[in-house]
VEXSEMI-891851 format. One record per residue (C-alpha): y, x negated, z. Coordinates in Angstrom, 2 decimals, always signed. Layout:
<recs>
- Y X Z
...
</recs>
This chain:
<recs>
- +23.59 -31.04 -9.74
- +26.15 -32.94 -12.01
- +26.71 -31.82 -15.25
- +25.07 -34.38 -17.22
- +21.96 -33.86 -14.69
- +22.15 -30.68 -15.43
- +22.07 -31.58 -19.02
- +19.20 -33.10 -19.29
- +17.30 -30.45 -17.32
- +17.81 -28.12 -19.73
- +16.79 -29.98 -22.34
- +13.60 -31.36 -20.78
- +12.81 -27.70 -20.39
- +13.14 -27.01 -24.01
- +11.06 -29.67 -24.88
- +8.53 -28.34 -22.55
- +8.84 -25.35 -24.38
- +10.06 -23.54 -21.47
- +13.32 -22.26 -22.94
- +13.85 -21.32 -26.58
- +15.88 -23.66 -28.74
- +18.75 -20.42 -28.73
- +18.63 -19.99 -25.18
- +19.32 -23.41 -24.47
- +22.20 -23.51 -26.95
- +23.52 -20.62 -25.32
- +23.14 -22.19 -21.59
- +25.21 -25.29 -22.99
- +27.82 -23.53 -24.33
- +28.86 -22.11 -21.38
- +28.87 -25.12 -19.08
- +30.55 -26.87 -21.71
- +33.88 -24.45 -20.91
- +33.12 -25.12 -16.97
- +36.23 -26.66 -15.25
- +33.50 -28.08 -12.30
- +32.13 -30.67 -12.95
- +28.63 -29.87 -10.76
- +26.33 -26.90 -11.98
- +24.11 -24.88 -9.58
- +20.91 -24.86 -11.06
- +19.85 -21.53 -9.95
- +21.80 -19.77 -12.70
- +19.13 -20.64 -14.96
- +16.92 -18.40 -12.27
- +19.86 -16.23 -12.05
- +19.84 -15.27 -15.68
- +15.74 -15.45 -15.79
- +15.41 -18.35 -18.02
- +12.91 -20.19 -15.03
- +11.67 -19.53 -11.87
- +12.41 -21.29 -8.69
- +8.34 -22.83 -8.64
- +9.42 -23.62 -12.16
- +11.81 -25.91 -11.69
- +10.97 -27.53 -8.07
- +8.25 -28.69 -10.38
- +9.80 -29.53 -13.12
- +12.20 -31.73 -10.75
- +9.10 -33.20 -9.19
- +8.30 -34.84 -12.78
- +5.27 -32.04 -13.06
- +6.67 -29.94 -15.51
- +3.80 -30.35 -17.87
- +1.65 -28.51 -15.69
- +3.81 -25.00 -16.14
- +1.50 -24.49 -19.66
- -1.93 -23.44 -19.44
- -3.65 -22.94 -22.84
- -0.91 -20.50 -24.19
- +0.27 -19.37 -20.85
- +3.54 -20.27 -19.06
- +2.97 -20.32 -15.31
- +5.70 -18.88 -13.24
- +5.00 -19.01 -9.71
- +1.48 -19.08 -7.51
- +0.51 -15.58 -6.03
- -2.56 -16.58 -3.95
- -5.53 -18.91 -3.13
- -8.98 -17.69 -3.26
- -12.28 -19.12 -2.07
- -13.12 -19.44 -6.09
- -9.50 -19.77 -8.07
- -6.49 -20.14 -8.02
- -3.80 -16.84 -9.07
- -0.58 -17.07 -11.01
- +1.91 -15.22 -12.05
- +2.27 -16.40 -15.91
- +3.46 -15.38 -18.77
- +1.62 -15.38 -22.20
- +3.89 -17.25 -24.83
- +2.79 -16.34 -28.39
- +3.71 -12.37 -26.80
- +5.91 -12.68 -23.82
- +3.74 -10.38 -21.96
- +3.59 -10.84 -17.83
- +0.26 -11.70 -16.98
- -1.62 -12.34 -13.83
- -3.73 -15.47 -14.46
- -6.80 -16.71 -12.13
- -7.96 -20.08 -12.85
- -11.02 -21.78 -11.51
- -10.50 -24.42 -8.50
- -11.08 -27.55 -9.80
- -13.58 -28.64 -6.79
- -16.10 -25.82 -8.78
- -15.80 -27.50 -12.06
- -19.29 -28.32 -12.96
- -20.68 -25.59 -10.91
- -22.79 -23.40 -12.82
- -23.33 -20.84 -10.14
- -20.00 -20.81 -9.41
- -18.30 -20.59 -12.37
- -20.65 -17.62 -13.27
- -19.33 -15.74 -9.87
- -15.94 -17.17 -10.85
- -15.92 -14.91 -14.17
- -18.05 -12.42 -12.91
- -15.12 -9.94 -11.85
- -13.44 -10.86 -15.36
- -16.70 -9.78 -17.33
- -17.34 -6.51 -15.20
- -14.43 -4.73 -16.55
- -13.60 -6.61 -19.27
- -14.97 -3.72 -21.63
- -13.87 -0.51 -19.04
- -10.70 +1.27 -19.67
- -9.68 +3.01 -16.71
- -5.86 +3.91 -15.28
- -7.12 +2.89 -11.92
- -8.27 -0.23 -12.55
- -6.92 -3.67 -13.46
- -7.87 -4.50 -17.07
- -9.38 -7.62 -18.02
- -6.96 -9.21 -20.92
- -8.05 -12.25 -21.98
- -11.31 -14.21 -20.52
- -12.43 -18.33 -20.92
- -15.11 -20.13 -19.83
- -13.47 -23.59 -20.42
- -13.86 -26.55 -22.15
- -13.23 -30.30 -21.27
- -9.64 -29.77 -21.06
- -9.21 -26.60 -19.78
- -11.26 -24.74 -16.56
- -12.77 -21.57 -16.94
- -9.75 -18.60 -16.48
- -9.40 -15.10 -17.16
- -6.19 -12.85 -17.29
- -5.50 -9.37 -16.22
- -2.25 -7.13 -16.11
- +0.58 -7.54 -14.05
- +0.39 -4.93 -11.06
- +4.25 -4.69 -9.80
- +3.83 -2.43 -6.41
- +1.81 -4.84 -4.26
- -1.13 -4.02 -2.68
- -1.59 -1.38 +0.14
- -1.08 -3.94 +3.06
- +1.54 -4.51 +1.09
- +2.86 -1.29 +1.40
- +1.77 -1.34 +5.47
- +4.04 -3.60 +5.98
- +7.18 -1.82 +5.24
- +6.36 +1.49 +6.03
- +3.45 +0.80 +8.71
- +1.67 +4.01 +7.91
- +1.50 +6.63 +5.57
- +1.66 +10.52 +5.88
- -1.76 +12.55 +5.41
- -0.36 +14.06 +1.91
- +0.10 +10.25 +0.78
- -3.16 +9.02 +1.97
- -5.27 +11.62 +1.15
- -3.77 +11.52 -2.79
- -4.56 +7.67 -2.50
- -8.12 +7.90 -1.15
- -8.41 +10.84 -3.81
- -7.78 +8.54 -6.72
- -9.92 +5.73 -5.10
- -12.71 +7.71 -5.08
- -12.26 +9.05 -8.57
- -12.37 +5.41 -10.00
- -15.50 +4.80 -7.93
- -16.75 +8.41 -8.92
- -16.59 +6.56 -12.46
- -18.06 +3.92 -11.75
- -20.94 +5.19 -10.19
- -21.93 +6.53 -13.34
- -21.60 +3.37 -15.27
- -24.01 +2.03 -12.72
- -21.52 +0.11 -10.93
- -20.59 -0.31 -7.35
- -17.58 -2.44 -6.26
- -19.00 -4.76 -3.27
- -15.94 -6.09 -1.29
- -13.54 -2.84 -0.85
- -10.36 -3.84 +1.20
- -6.24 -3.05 +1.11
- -6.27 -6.61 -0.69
- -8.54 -5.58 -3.84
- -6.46 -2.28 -4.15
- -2.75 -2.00 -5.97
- -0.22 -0.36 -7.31
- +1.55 +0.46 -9.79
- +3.49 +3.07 -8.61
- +3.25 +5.37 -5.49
- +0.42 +7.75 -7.10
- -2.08 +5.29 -8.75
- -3.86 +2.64 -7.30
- -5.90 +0.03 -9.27
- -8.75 -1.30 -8.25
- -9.78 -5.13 -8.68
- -12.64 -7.68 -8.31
- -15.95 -6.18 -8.63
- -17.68 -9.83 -8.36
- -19.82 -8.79 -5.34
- -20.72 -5.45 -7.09
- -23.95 -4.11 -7.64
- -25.18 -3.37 -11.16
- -27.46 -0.59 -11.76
- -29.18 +1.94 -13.81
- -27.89 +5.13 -12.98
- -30.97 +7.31 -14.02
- -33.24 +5.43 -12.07
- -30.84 +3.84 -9.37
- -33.23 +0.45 -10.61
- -30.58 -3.10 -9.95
- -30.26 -5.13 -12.71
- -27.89 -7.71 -10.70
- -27.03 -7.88 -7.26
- -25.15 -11.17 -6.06
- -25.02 -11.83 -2.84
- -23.62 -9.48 -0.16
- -19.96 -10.45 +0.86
- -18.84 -11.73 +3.87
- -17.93 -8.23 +5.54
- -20.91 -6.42 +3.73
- -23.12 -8.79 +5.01
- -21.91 -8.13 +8.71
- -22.26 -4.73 +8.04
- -25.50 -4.70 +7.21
- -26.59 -7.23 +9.96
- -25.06 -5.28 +12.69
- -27.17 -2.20 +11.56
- -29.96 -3.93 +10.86
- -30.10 -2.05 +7.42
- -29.35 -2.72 +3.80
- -28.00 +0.44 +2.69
- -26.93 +0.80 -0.77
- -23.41 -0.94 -1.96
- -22.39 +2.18 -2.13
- -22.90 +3.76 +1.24
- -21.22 +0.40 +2.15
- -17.61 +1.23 -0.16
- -17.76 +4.25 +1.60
- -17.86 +2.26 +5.18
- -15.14 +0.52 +4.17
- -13.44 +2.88 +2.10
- -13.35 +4.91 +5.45
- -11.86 +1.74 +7.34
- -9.23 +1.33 +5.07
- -8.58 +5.44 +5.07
- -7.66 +4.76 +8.88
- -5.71 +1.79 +8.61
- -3.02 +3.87 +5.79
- -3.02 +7.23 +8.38
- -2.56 +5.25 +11.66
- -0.85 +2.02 +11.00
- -4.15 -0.31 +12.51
- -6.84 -1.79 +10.92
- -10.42 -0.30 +12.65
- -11.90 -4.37 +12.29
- -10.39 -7.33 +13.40
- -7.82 -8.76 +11.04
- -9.42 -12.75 +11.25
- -12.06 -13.85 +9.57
- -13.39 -15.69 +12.75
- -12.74 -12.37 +14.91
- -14.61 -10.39 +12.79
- -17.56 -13.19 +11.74
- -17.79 -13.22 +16.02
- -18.29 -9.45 +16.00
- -20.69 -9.20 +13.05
- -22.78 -11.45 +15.12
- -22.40 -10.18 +18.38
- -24.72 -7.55 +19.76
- -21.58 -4.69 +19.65
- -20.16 -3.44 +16.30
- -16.80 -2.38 +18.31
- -13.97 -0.65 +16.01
- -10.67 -0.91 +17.34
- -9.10 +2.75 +17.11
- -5.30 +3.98 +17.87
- -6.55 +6.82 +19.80
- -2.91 +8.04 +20.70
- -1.74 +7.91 +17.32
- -5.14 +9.94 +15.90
- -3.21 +12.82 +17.92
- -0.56 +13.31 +14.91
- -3.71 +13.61 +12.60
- -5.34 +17.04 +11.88
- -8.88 +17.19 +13.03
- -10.20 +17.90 +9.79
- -9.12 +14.54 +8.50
- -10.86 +12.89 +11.38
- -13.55 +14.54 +11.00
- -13.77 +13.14 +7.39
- -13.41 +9.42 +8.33
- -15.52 +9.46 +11.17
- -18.35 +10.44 +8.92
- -17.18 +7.33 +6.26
- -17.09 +4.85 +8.69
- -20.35 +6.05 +10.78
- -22.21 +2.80 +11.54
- -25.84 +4.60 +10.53
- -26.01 +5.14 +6.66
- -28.35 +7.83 +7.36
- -24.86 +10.13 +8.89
- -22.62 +8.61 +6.33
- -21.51 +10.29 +2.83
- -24.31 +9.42 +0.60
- -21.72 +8.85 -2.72
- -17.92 +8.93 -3.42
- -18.54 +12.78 -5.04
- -18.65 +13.85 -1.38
- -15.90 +11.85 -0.46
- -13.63 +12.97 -3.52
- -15.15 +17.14 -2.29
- -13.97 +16.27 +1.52
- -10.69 +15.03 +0.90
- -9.48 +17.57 -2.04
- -10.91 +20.23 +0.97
- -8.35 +18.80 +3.29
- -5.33 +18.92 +0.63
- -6.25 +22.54 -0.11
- -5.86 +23.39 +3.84
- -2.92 +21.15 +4.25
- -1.14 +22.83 +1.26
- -2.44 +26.67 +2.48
- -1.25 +25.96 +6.18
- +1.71 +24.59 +6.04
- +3.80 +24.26 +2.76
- +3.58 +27.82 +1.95
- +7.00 +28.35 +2.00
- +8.62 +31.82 +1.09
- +11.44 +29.93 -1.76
- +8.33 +27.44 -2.54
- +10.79 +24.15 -1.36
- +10.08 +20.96 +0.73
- +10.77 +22.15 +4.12
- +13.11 +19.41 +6.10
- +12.72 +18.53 +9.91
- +15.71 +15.90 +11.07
- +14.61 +14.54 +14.43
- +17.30 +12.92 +17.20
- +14.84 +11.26 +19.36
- +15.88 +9.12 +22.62
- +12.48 +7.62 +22.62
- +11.38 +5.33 +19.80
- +7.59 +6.08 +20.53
- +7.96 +9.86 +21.05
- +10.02 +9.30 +17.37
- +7.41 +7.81 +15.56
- +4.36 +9.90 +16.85
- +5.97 +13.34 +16.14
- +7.33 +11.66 +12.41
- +3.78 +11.13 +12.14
- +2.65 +14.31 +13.02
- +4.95 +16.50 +11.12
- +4.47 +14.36 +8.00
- +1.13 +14.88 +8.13
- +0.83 +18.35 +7.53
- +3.21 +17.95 +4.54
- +7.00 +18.10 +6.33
- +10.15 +15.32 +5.03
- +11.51 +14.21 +7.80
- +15.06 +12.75 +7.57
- +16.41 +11.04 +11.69
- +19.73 +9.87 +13.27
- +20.59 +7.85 +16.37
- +22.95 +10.71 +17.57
- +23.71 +14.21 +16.90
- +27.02 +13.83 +15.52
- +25.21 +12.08 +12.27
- +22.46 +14.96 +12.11
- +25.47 +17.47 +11.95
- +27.70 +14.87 +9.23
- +24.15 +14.80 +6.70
- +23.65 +19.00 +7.33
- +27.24 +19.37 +5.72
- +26.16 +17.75 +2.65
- +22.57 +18.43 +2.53
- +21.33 +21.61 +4.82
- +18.36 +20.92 +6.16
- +15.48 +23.93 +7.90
- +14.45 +22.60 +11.36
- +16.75 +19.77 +14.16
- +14.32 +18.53 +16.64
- +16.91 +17.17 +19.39
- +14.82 +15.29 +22.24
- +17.34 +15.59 +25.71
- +17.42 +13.67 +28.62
- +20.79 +15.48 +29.53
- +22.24 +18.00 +27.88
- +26.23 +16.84 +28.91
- +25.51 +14.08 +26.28
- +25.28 +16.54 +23.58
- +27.52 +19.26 +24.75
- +30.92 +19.15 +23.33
- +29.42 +18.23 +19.87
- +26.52 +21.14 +19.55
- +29.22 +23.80 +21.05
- +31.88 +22.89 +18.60
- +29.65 +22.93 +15.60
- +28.55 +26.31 +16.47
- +31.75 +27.66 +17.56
- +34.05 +25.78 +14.74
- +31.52 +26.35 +11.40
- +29.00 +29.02 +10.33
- +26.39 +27.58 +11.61
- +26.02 +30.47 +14.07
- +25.34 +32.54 +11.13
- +23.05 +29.87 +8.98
- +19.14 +29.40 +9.19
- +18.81 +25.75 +10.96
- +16.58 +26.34 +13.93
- +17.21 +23.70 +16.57
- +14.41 +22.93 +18.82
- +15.89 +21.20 +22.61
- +12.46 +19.10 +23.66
- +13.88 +18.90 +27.42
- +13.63 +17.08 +30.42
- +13.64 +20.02 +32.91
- +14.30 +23.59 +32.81
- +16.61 +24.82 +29.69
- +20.44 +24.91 +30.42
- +22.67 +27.67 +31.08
- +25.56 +26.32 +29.05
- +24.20 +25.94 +25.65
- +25.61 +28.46 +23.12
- +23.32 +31.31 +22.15
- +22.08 +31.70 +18.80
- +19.62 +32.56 +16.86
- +17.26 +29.79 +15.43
- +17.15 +27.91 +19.35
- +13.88 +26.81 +20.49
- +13.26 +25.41 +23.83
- +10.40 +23.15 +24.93
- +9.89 +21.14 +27.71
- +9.03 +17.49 +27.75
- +6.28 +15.71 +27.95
- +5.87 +17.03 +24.29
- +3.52 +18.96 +22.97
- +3.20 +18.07 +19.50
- +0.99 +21.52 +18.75
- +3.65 +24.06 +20.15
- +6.37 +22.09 +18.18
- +4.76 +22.71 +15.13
- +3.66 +26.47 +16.37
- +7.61 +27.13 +16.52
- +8.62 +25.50 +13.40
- +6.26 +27.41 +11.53
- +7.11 +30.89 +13.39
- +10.14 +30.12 +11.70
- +9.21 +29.06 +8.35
- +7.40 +32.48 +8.26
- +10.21 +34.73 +9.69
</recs>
C-alpha cells in the first residue's frame, strides 16, 4: 500500500473511532522516518491496533459496521441457527467480549427473539466458575437487534482440544467430566437442566475448568416438587433421543446420555454418534439407534471407566444414572482407584515411561494405556534420542518395541558398558519379535516380552518395579 494510501487508512480508522487519536499519531510518526515509500498494512495487526476482518472491511468501504452499540467488532467466531457470534471488544472499558447478535432474517420474530435471549437470561443472574457469565443483555430497538454479551473464553472448546491432541488420558477426562458434573450438580438445584450438552457448548479456560454455555433448550423447574415451569422445545439431538426410545425421560437423564457420549469421545479419540447433522437426523429416524464405538482403543481404558459410561450412555433411562450426583460419586470412585493403584509411588513423583515404538499404532494404543492409569509418557524415533533426553532428565521405565535387535545393538551395549547406567534404576522393557537374544548385556532393570503386546503384562512389570 503506498504511503499516502496508507495515510488515509489510518486516519479513516480514527475517525471510525477504531484507533485512538495517540495511537494514530504514534503510527504516523514512524512511517514518516520510513525510507520506502510502500507500507505493509499488517503492522497495524502486527502491533494490535486492528484485526485482519477489521480492515478487509474497512477496505471494502464497510468500516462502519465494526461498531455495534458500544462494541468494536473484531473478527466473526461462528454462525448459529439464531445469531450471529463475534469476537468484540467493549469501548467505554476495553474489555474482550464475546458478542451474539440476532440474525437479521428473525427480526420481528417474537418467538424467536425470546429463544434468541433465552440462553442470555438463564444465567444472566448465576455466578458460577464453570460457566460463561452473561455481561451485558439487549432486546433491541429500531436501530439495533436484540444481542447479549458474555466473557471471552481463550482455550477453545473440547473439540477444540480433540483436534490437537485427539484424545485425552483417563486422569484428564475424568477431572473434566468431574467439574462438568459439579456445574450441573448446581444446577440441578436451581431447578435447571442444560438441554443441548455437546464438546461445542463446553470451554475452557484453562486445562482444569471447563465452562459451560447455552442453556436455551434447558428445562426450568422446581426442585422440591420436580413441577416445569418452562420447557422449550426438545433440541435436535434430544429429540432423536427420545424418539428412538420411544420415551421422554427427564432433560436430565438426557445430559447424562450425552454427557456419557461426549465422556467417550475425550478417552478414545471418536465421537459414539455420527458427526453430520443429516447422518445423525437419518439414524434418529431409522429403526436402529447404532453408536459407533472404537472397540480396540476401549482396550487402553480400565474397565471401571467403561463400566461408568456404558451406564451414561444406556439407551433405556430406566438403566441410566438417574442425576449428575451419581455421576460426580462414579467418577471421583474411579480417581480414588486410579490414584491407589498406580501413582503410589515410594518418593511420591510422576513416574516417566519413554516409549521407542516401530509401529505408530502399537505407539499410540500403549501411550493411551499407560496414560490412563496416571503415567507421563515422553517418545523418540530411535534409541539414540531416548538415551540423549535420559542424560539430562532420568526417566523410570524405556519401553523399546524390536523388530531386530542388531538395529539397537551397538548403541544399548555402549550405554551400558560406557556410563552408569548398569548401576542406575531405568528398567528397560524389549517388546520382541521372537525369542529374547543372547547378546544383550545383562543387567538389572531388563524386562522381556514378546510381541504381539500385551498391554496388561506391560503394565504388571512396570509396576513390579515401581514397587521394588
Amino acid at each position: 500500500m503506498e504511503i499516502e494510501e496508507f495515510t488515509g487508512l489510518v486516519h479513516l480508522t480514527e475517525k471510525l473511532g477504531l484507533i485512538s487519536h495517540f495511537n494514530v499519531m504514534d503510527i504516523l510518526s514512524q512511517i514518516g522516518t520510513a525510507e520506502n515509500r510502500f507500507i505493509d498494512p499488517k503492522i497495524l495487526i502486527q502491533n494490535n491496533y486492528l484485526t485482519p476482518w477489521q480492515i478487509s472491511k474497512i477496505v471494502a468501504g464497510e468500516g462502519s459496521l465494526l461498531l455495534f452499540d458500544g462494541y468494536q467488532l473484531l473478527g466473526p467466531i461462528g454462525f448459529g441457527k439464531l445469531g450471529r457470534l463475534y469476537k468484540a471488544k467493549k469501548i467505554d472499558t476495553g474489555e474482550t467480549v464475546a458478542l451474539k447478535v440476532l440474525r437479521k432474517r428473525h427480526l420481528g420474530d417474537e418467538f424467536e427473539t425470546l429463544n434468541f435471549l433465552r440462553q442470555a437470561e438463564i444465567l444472566k443472574d448465576i455466578d458460577h466458575p464453570n460457566i460463561i457469565k452473561t455481561l451485558d443483555l439487549s432486546t433491541g430497538n429500531g436501530n439495533t437487534p436484540p444481542y447479549f454479551s458474555m466473557e471471552w473464553v481463550r482455550g477453545g472448546s473440547i473439540y477444540d482440544w480433540l483436534e490437537v491432541k485427539t484424545f485425552l488420558s483417563c486422569p484428564e477426562a475424568c477431572l473434566i467430566m468431574e467439574e462438568i458434573s459439579k456445574t450441573l450438580v448446581f444446577f440441578q438445584k436451581l431447578g435447571i437442566t442444560h438441554g443441548n450438552l455437546s464438546g461445542t457448548k463446553i470451554l475452557f479456560e484453562n486445562h482444569s475448568q471447563p465452562k459451560l454455555n447455552n442453556f436455551r433448550y434447558g428445562t426450568i423447574f422446581d426442585p422440591k416438587t420436580g413441577k416445569i415451569q418452562s420447557q422449550p422445545d426438545l433440541s435436535f439431538d434430544y429429540s432423536g433421543l427420545a424418539r428412538h426410545t420411544k420415551k421422554t425421560p427427564s432433560n436430565s437423564q438426557s445430559d447424562i446420555f450425552f454427557a456419557g457420549c461426549l465422556f467417550y469421545h475425550m478417552l478414545t479419540g471418536k465421537s459414539l454418534l455420527p458427526g453430520s447433522y443429516q447422518k445423525r437426523k437419518k439414524m434418529y429416524n431409522s429403526d436402529e439407534f447404532t453408536l459407533m464405538f472404537n472397540k480396540e482403543f476401549e482396550k487402553t481404558l480400565p474397565s471401571e471407566i467403561l463400566g461408568v459410561i456404558k451406564n451414561m450412555i444406556s439407551l433405556d433411562p430406566k438403566s441410566r444414572y438417574t442425576d449428575f450426583i451419581q455421576v460426580q460419586i462414579a467418577i471421583q470412585a474411579i480417581q480414588k482407584k486410579i490414584k491407589a493403584d498406580y501413582l503410589n509411588n515410594s518418593d511420591g513423583k510422576e513416574s516417566t515411561i519413554f516409549l521407542v515404538m516401530n509401529s505408530d499404532k502399537n505407539k499410540t494404543l500403549i501411550k493411551a494405556y499407560m496414560q490412563n492409569r496416571g503415567f507421563r509418557i515422553l517418545q523418540a524415533n530411535n534409541l539414540s534420542q531416548a538415551l540423549d533426553v535420559y542424560k539430562r532428565e532420568p526417566f523410570r521405565h524405556l519401553i523399546l518395541e524390536l523388530d531386530n535387535y542388531l538395529s539397537i545393538k551397538d548403541a544399548f551395549t555402549k550405554i551400558v558398558n560406557e556410563s552408569e547406567m548398569r548401576r542406575l534404576t531405568l528398567h528397560t522393557v524389549f517388546l520382541l519379535k521372537g525369542r529374547k537374544p543372547i547378546n544383550i548385556p545383562a543387567r538389572h532393570g531388563n524386562t522381556f516380552i514378546e510381541k504381539p503386546i500385551d498391554f496388561s503384562l506391560v503394565m504388571e512389570q512396570i509396576l513390579a518395579y515401581e514397587k521394588a
